[in-house]
Each structure stands twice: as C-alpha cells, then as structure tokens.
BANU-583138 format. One record per residue (C-alpha): residue number from 1; residue in one letter; x, z, y. Coordinates in nm, 2 decimals, padded with zeros to 4 digits. Layout:
+-----+---+--------+--------+--------+
:   k : r :      X :      Z :      Y :
+-----+---+--------+--------+--------+
: NUM : A :      X :      Z :      Y :
...
+-----+---+--------+--------+--------+
// end
This chain:
+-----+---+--------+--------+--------+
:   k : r :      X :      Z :      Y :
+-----+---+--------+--------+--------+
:   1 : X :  04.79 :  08.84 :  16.44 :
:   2 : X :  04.71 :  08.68 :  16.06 :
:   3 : X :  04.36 :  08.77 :  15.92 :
:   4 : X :  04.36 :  09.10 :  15.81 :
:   5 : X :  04.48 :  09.14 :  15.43 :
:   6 : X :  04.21 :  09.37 :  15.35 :
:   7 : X :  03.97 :  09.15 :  15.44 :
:   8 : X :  04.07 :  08.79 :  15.51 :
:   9 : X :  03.76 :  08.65 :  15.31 :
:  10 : X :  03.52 :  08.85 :  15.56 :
:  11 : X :  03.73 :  08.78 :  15.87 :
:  12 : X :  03.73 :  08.39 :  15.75 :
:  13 : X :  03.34 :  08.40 :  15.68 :
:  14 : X :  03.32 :  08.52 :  16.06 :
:  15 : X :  03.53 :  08.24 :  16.23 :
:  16 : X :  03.31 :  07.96 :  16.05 :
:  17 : X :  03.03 :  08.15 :  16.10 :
:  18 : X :  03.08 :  08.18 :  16.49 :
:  19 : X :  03.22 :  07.79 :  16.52 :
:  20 : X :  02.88 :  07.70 :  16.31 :
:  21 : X :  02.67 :  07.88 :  16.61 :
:  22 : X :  02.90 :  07.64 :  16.89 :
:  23 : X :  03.18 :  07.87 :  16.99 :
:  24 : X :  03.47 :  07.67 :  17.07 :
:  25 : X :  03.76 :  07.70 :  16.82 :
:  26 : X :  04.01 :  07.73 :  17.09 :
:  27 : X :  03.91 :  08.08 :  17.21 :
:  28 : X :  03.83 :  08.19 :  16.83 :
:  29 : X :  04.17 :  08.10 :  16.72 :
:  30 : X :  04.28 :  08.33 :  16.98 :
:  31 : X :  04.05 :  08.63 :  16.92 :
:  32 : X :  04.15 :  08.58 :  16.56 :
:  33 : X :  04.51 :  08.56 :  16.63 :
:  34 : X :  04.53 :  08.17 :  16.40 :
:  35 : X :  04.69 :  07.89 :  16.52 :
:  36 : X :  04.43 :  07.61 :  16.58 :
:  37 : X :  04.58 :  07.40 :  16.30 :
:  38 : X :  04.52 :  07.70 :  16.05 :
:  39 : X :  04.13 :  07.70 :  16.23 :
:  40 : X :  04.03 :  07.32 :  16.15 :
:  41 : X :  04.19 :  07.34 :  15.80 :
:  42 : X :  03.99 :  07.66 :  15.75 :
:  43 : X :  03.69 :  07.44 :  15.85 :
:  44 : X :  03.75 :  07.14 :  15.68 :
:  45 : X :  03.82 :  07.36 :  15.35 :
:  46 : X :  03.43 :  07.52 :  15.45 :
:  47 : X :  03.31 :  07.16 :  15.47 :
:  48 : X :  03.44 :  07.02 :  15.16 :
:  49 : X :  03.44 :  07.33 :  14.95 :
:  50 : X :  03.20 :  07.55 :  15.07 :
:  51 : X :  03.23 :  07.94 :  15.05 :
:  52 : X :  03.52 :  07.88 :  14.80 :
:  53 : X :  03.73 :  07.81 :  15.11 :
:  54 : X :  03.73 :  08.15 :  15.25 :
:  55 : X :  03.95 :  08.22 :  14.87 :
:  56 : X :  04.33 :  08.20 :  14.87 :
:  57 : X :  04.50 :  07.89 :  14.74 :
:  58 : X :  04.71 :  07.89 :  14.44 :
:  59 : X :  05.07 :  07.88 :  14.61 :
:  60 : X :  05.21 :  07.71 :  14.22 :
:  61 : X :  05.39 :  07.38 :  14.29 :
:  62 : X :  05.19 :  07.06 :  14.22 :
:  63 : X :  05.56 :  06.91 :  14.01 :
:  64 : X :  05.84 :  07.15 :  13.88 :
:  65 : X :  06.19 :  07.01 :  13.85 :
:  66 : X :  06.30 :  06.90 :  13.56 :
:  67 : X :  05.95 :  06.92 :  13.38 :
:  68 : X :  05.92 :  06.62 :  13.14 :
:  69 : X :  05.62 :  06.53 :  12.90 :
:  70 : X :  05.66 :  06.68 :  12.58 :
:  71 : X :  05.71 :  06.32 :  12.39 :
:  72 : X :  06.03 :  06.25 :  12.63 :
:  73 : X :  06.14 :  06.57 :  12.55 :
:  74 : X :  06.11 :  06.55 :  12.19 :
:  75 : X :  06.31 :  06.22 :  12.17 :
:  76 : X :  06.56 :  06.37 :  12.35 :
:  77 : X :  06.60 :  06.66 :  12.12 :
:  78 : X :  06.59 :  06.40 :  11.86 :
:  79 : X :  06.84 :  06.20 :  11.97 :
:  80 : X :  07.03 :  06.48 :  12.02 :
:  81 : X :  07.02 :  06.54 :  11.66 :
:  82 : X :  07.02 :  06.23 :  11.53 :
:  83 : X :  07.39 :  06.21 :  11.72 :
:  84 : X :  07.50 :  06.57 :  11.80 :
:  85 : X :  07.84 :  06.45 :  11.93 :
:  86 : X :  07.66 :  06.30 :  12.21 :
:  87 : X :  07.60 :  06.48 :  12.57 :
:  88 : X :  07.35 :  06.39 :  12.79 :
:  89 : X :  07.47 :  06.07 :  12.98 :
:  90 : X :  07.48 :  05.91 :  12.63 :
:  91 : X :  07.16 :  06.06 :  12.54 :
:  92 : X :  07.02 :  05.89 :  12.87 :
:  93 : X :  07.19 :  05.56 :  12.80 :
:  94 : X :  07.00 :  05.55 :  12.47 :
:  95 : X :  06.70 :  05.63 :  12.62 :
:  96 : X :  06.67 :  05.39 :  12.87 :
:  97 : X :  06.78 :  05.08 :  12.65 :
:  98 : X :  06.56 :  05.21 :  12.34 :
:  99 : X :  06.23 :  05.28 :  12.55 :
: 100 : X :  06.28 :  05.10 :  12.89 :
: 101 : X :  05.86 :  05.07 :  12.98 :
: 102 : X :  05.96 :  05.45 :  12.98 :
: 103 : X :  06.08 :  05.65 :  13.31 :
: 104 : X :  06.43 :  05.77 :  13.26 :
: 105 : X :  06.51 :  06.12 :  13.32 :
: 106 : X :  06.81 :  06.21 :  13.54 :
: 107 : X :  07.14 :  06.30 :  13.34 :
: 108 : X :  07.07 :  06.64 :  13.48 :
: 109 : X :  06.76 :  06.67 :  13.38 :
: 110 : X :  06.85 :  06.57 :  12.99 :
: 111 : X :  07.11 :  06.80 :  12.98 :
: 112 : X :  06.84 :  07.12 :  13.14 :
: 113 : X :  06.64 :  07.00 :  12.84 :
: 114 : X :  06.93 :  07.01 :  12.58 :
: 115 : X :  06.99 :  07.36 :  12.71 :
: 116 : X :  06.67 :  07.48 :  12.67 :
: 117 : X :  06.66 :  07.41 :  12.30 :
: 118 : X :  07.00 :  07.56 :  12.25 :
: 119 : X :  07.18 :  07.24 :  12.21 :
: 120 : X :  07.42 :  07.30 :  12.47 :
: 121 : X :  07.74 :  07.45 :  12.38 :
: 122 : X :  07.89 :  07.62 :  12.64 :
: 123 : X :  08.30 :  07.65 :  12.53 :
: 124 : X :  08.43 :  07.97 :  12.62 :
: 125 : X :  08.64 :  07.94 :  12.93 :
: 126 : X :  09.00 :  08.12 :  12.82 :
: 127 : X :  09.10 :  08.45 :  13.07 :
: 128 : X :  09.46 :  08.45 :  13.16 :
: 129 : X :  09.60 :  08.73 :  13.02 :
: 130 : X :  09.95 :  08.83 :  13.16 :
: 131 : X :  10.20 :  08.93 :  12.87 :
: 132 : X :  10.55 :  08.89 :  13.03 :
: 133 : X :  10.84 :  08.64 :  12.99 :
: 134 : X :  11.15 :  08.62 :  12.86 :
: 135 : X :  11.43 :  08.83 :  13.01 :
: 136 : X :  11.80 :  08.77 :  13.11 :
: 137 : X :  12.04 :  09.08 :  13.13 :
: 138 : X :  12.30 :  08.87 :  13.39 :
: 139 : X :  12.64 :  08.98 :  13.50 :
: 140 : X :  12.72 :  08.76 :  13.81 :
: 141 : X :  12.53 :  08.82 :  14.14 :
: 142 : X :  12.28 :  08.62 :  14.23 :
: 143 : X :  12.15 :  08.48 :  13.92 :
: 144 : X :  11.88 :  08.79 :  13.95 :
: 145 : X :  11.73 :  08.95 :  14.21 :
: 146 : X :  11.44 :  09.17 :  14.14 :
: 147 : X :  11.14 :  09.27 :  14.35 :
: 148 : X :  10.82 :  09.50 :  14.39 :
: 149 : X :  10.59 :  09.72 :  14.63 :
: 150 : X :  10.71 :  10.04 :  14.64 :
: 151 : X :  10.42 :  10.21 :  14.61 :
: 152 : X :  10.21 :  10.32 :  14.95 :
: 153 : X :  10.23 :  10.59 :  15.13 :
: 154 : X :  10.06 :  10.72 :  15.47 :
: 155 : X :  10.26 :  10.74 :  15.78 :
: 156 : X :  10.23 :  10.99 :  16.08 :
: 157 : X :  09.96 :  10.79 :  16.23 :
: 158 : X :  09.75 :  10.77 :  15.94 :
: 159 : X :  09.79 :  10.46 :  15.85 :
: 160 : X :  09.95 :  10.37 :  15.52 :
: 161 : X :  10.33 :  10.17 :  15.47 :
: 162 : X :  10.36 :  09.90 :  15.14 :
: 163 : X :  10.75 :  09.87 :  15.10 :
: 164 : X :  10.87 :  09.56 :  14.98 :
: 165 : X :  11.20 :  09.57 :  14.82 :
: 166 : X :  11.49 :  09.32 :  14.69 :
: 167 : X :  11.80 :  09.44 :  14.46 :
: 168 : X :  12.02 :  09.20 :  14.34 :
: 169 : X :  12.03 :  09.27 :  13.94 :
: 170 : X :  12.43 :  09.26 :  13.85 :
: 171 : X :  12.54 :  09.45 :  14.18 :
: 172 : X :  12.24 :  09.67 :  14.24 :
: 173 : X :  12.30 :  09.53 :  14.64 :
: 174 : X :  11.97 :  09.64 :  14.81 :
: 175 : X :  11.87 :  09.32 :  14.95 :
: 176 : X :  11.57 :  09.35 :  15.16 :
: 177 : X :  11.37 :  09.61 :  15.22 :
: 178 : X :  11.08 :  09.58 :  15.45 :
: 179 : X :  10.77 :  09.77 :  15.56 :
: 180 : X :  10.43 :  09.61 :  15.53 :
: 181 : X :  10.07 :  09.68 :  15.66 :
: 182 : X :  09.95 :  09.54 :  15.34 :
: 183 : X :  10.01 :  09.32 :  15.02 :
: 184 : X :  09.90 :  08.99 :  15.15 :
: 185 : X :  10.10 :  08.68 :  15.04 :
: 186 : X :  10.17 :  08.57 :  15.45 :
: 187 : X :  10.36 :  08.90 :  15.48 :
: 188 : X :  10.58 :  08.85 :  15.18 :
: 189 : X :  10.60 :  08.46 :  15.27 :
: 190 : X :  10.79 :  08.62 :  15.61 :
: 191 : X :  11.00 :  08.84 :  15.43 :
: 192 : X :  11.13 :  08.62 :  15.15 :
: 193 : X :  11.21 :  08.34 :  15.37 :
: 194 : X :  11.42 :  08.58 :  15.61 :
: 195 : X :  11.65 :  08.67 :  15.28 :
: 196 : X :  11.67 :  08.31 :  15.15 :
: 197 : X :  11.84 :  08.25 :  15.51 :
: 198 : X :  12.05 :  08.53 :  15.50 :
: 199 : X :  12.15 :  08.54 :  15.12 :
: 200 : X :  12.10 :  08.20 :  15.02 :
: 201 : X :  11.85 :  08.13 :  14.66 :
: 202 : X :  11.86 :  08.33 :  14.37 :
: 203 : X :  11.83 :  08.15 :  14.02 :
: 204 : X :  11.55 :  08.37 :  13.92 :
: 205 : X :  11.34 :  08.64 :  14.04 :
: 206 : X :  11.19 :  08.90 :  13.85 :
: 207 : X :  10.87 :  09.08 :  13.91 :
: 208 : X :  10.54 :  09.25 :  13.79 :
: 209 : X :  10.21 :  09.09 :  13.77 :
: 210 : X :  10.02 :  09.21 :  14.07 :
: 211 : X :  09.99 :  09.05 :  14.37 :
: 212 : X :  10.13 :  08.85 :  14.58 :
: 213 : X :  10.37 :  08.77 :  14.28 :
: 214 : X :  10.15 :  08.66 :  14.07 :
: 215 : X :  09.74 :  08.62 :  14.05 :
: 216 : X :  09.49 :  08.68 :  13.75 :
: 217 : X :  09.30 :  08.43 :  13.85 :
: 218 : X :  09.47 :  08.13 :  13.89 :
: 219 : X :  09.65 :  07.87 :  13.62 :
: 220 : X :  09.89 :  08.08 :  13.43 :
: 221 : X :  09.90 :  08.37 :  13.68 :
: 222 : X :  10.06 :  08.20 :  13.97 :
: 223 : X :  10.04 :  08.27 :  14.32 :
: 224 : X :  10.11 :  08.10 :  14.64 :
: 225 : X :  10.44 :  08.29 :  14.66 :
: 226 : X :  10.55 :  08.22 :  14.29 :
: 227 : X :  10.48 :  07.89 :  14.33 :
: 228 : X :  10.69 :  07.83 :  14.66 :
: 229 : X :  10.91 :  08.02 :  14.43 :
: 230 : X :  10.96 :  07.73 :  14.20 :
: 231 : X :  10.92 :  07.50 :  14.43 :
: 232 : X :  11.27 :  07.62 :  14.61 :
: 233 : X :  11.45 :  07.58 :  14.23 :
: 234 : X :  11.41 :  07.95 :  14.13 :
: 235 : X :  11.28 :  08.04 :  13.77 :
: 236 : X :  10.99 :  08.36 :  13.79 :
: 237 : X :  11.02 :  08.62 :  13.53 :
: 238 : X :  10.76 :  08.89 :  13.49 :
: 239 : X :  10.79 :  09.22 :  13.28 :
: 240 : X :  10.49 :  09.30 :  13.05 :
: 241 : X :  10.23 :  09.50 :  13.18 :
: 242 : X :  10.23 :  09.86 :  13.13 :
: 243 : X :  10.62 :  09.85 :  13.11 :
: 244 : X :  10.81 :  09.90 :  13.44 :
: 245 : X :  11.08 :  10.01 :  13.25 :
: 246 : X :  11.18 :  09.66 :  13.22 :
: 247 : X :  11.30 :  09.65 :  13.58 :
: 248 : X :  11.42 :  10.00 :  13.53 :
: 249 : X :  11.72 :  09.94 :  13.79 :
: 250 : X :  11.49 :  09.85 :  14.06 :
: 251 : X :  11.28 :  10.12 :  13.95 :
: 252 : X :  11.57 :  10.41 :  14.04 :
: 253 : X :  11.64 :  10.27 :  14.33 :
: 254 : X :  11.28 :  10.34 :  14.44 :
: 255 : X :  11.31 :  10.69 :  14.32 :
: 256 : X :  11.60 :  10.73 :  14.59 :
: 257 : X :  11.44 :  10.54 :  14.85 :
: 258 : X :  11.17 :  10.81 :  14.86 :
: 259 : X :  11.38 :  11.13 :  14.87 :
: 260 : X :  11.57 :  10.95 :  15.12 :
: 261 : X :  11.27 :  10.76 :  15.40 :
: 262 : X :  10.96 :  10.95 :  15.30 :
: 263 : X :  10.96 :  11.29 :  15.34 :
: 264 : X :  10.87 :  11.34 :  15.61 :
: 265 : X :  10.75 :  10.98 :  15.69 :
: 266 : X :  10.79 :  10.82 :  16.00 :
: 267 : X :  10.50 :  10.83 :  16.27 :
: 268 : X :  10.44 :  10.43 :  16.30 :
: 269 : X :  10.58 :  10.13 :  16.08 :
: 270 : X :  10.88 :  10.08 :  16.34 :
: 271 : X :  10.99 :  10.45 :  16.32 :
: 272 : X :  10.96 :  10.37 :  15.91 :
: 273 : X :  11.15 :  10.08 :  15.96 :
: 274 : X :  11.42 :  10.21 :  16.11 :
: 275 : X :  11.46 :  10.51 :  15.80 :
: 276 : X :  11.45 :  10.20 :  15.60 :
: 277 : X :  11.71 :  10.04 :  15.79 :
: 278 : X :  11.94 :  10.33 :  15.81 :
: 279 : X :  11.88 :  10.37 :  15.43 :
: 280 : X :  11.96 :  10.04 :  15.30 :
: 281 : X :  12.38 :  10.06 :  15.51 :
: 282 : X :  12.41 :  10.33 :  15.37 :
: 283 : X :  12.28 :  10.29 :  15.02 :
: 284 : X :  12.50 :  09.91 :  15.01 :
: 285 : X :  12.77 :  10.04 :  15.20 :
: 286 : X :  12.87 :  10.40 :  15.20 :
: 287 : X :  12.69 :  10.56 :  14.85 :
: 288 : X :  12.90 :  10.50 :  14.58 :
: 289 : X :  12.71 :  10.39 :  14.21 :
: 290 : X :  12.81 :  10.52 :  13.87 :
: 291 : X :  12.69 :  10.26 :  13.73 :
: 292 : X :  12.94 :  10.04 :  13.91 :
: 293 : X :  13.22 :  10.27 :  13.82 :
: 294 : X :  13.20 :  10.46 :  14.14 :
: 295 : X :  13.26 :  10.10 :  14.37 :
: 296 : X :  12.96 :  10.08 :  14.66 :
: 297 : X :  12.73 :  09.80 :  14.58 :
: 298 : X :  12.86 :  09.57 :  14.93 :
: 299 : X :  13.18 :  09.62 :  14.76 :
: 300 : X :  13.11 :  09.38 :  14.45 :
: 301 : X :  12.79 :  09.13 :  14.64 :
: 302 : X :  12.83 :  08.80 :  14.79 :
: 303 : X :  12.58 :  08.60 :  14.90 :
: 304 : X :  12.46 :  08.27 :  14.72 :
: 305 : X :  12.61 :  07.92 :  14.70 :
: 306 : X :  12.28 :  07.82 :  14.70 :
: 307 : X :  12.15 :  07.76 :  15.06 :
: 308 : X :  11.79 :  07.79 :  15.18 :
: 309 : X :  11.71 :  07.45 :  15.36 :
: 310 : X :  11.35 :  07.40 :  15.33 :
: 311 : X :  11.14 :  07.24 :  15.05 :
: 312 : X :  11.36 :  06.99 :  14.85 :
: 313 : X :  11.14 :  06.65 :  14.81 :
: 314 : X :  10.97 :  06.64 :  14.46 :
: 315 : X :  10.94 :  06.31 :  14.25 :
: 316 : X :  10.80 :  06.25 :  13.92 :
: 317 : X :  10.93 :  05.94 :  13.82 :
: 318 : X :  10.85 :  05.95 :  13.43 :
: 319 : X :  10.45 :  06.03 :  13.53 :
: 320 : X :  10.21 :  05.79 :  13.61 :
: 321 : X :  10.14 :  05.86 :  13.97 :
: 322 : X :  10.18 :  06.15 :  14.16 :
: 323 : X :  09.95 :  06.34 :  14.36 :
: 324 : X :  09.85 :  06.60 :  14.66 :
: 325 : X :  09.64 :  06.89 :  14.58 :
: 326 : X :  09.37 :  06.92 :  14.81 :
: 327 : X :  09.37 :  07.19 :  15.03 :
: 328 : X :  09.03 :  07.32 :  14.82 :
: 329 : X :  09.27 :  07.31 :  14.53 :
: 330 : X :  09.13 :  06.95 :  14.36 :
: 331 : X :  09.28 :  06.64 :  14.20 :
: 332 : X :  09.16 :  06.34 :  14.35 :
: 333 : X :  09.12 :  06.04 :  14.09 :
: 334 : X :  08.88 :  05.80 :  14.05 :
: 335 : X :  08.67 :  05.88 :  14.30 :
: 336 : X :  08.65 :  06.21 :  14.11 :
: 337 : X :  08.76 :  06.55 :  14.19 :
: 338 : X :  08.91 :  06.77 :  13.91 :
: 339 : X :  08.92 :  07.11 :  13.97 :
: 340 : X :  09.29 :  07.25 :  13.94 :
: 341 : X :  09.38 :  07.59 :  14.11 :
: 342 : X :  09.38 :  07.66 :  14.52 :
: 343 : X :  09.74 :  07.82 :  14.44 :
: 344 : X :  09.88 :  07.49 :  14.46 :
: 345 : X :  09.70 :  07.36 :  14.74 :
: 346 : X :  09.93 :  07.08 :  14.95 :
: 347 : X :  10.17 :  07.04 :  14.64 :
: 348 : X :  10.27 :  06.72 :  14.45 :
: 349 : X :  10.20 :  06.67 :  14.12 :
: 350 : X :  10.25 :  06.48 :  13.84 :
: 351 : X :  09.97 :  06.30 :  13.66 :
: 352 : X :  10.04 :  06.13 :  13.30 :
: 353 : X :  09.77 :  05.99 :  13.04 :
: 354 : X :  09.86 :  06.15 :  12.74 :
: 355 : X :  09.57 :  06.02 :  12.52 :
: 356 : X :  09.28 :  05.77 :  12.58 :
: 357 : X :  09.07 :  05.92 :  12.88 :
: 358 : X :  09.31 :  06.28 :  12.85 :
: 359 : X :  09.59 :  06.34 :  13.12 :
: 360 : X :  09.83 :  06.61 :  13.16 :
: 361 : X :  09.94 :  06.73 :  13.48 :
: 362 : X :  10.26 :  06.92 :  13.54 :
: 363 : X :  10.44 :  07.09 :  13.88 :
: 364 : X :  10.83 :  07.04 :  13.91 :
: 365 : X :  10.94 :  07.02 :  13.55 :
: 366 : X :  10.66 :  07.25 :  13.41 :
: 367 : X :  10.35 :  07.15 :  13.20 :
: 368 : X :  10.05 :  07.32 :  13.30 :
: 369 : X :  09.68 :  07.17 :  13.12 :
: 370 : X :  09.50 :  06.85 :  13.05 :
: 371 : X :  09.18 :  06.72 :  13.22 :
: 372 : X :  08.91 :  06.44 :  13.13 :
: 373 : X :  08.73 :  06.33 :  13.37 :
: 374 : X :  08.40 :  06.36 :  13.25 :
: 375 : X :  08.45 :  06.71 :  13.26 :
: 376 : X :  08.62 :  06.73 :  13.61 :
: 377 : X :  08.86 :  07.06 :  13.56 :
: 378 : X :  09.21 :  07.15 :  13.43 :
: 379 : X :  09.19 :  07.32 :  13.13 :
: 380 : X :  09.57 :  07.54 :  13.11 :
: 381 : X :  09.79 :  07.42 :  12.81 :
: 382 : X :  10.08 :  07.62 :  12.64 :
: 383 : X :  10.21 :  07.93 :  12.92 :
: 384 : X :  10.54 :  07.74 :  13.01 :
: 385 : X :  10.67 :  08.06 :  13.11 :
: 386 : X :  10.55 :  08.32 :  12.88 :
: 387 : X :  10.71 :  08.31 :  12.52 :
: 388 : X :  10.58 :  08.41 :  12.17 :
: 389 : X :  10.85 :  08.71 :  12.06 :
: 390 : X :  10.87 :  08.93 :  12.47 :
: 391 : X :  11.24 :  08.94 :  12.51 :
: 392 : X :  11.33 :  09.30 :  12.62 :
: 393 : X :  11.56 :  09.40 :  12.89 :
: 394 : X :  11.83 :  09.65 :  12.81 :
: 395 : X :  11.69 :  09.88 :  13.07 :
+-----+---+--------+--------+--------+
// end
C-alpha cells in the first residue's frame, strides 16, 4: 500500500528513522508497502534536504510548451503589427533572419503566441444550408423519377419498416418500392442499382434533403448516393425544406400506399414485402389514375434508353491534372493533403490553378471550391446546383 495520506510526513519520518537505526530497506519497503526505488529516493531526499524531504514535491512542470521569454514574444507581437498581413511562418522567417544569435520559435509556437494576444483571426467557417434547386415539370417518362422514405412504421415483431419508394414523374409508374431495416446509404446503394438494371437511368432524380440523399455536412449537401448519382449522368434536384408539397405526386402515392400495406402491418420485413409487392401490380397495372385520364400507369411507362452499365470513365482534359480522392476524403498535392469531403472518397477529380497559389477543383462538369495550400482544405464556391430565385413545381 502508498504511505497513508493522512499522514505520509509521519509515516516517512518513521522509514528514515528505522533505516538510520540499521534496518534493512528491503523489509521496510515491504512493511511500508513502497517500492525500494521510492525508499532510496526518500533517503537520498533526507540526505540532501533534511526534514524537508518528508514534504511533497511541487508536481508543476520544470518547461511549459510554447512558453517563450517575454522579449521574443514582444517582437513577435511587434512584427505582427508592424505587418498585420503576415501569419506566423512569415513572422518566423523575419525572426530568424533579423535576430539569428536568437533561438527561433516553432511556426506553431508563433502562431499560439499571436493567438493569445488576439491577433489571430479565425474566418468563420460557412454552414451549408440546404434551400432547394430548380425544378422541371416534364412530360415524357423517364426524364423524372422521384424518391423518398415513406415514413417508419413498426411491424408485427416490433421492429420498425423505412419504405423506400420510386415513381416515375410524367406516368406516375411506381418504380420501386422496397422495405428497409434502416436509412443507411448501403441499403439504398442495393436498391437503386437493382432499378437502374431493370429501368435503365433517369435524367434526373428528385428528392428531399435528408439522408442518404443528401448530407448536411458535406460540400454542398452531397452524399455518397447523390454523388454516384452524378456520377452515372443523372442531374439531383431537391425540394426546399419545409415544403414536400413540391413532390406532391409522390407524396399521394404515399398516402395510398399506407391505407393499402400498413394497416395492419405485416409481422416481419418479408411478410411487408410481399404487401408491398402485391401493392405496387396492382397500383401500375390494374388501378386506373385520374390524373391519367383514367389509363393505368403500366399503360403509358417504358423503360429508359438509357442503360445502366457501370461507372462511365471520367476525364478532365481542360484541368491541369486530375486526381483520386483518398479514401479519408483528401487531395494529395505537393506532398500536402487538402482536406476535401469523405463523400467523394475514390472519385476523380479535376484540379485547375485559377490564380497564383489558388486552384479550383470540380467533379464531372460541376465546380465545387478553391484551396491554397497553405491552408490545406477546400473552401465550397457558388452551390452549382442550388439557384438564386427556387423554381416552384406546379404541384
């Protein structure tokens, strides 16, 4: 056991006091419960210092990080204000060519002391905030398909049933409509590529802003899945938050789909499958729409021209090089990593210096921020996909 905290100066006075009268340390240090290291420092402290050993040491570090002496850190405040436009590798070039009989700081440790004088300023990183994006009222099938998570519901077995649907826009043809255990993008990923086969590639695809079609955090909203999205030559348009009225058409057929698979709900996902099945023959083949002037929505759909055949090759031969995204979501150049988004991770991009020192980098034919790198990160440029005056659907 250690000495005893309420009274490790008297239990300390006793094991010098016994070793001074020729007890061996060995069996002290184990009556006391010390290692024998802790024992001959405890005596050597005794020798050196006398009673004052048997007091605790000051546990403050002998050097703190980043502590200069004051006159460094006043010419670097100087400095600083002599050229405010300068950060702190600058700051330390200076220093060490204007004083060199003077140890230069770190560039870390010039900018700690540029913070702590509030000379630092931090710019303030911009949220993405999703508004929506122009949208097309189309007539031909195909050129729209819609999609969105019907919104959860328990089955028999207590566990709960995220429906994720496809219409096609112009024909109201119930594309897809699958049950999920959840909302995560490798789910969808499974479903979309299982229509693409099927139906062939939609020009564009319309959705809300939750996930997995798009992503708050990442550049511009995108996700994995809206980005694979674009990747296959289909254009991503999202209704404004707040407003599902702008996919009103998908939005009725949801309100039918629950009358019709939900009450009551099936016990398991494959009984709920199987409603969902049943649903979607009859609702493409047998119900008749008034919207379509009574015609049955198989009656008027055919599937796309476009065939799904995998990722098309991407080439950016006006850029100045092109390169992978690391699988941490980074730009290597340099021998510098600039941070971009994970959403693109394993993508090619295009890189293009724009301005001395500033490049642009852009996915497909879409520009999406600038980087330096001294800064190491993408800041995001213009939206390319949101607009200034929200276009409104008719629905």
């Amino acid at each position: 056991m250690p000495w005893k905290e309420c009274q490790k100066m008297d239990e300390r006075l006793r094991f010098v006091v016994r070793y001074l009268e020729g007890e061996k340390i060995a069996p002290l240090c184990r009556e006391f419960g010390i290692s024998r290291v802790t024992g001959h420092r405890l005596i050597e402290r005794y020798e050196k210092s006398g009673t004052e050993a048997f007091n605790d040491l000051s546990r403050r570090p002998y050097r703190h990080a980043n502590k200069l002496p004051f006159q460094i850190e006043n010419l670097i405040v100087q400095l600083k204000k002599e050229w405010p436009d300068w950060g702190a590798p600058k700051i330390r070039e200076r220093l060490l060519k204007q004083y060199p009989e003077v140890h230069t700081p770190a560039t870390s440790t010039v900018h700690a002391v540029l913070a702590r004088n509030g000379l630092v300023v931090h710019p303030r990183k911009r949220r993405y905030r999703a508004k929506g994006t122009p949208l097309h009222s189309v007539s031909e099938p195909n050129q729209l398909w819609c999609v969105d998570y019907k919104g959860e519901f328990m089955l028999g077995n207590h566990r709960y049933c995220y429906p994720l649907t496809v219409t096609d826009y112009a024909t109201r043809f119930l594309i897809g409509c699958e049950g999920q255990e959840s909302t995560k993008e490798q789910y969808a990923f499974t479903v979309f590529e299982q229509l693409f086969r099927e139906y062939g590639l939609p020009d564009r695809i319309r959705s809300d802003n939750g996930v997995p079609f798009a992503s708050p955090q990442a550049l511009h909203g995108l996700s994995k899945l809206s980005v694979w999205w674009l990747r296959l030559g289909i254009e991503i348009e999202r209704i404004a938050p707040g407003h599902p009225e702008q996919n009103g058409r998908h939005e009725r057929m949801h309100l039918t789909l629950k009358k019709a698979t939900t009450k009551p709900p099936g016990n398991n996902l494959l009984q709920q499958q199987e409603k969902f099945d049943r649903f979607l023959r009859e609702y493409n083949y047998e119900r008749p729409h008034q919207a379509l002037e009574m015609k049955r929505p198989g009656d008027i759909y055919r599937p796309s021209s476009r065939a799904y055949r995998g990722l098309p090759d991407v080439d950016y031969p006006f850029h100045d090089r092109s390169v992978i995204v690391t699988r941490c979501g980074r730009i290597c150049m340099k021998r510098k990593k600039i941070n971009f988004s994970l959403v693109f991770a394993g993508q090619k991009v295009g890189i293009k210096e724009v301005s001395d020192g500033i490049w642009s980098v852009a996915f497909m034919d879409y520009d999406l921020g600038f980087f330096d790198l001294d800064s190491c990160r993408v800041e995001p440029g213009e939206n390319p996909f949101g607009c200034k005056v929200l276009t409104m659907s008719p629905e």
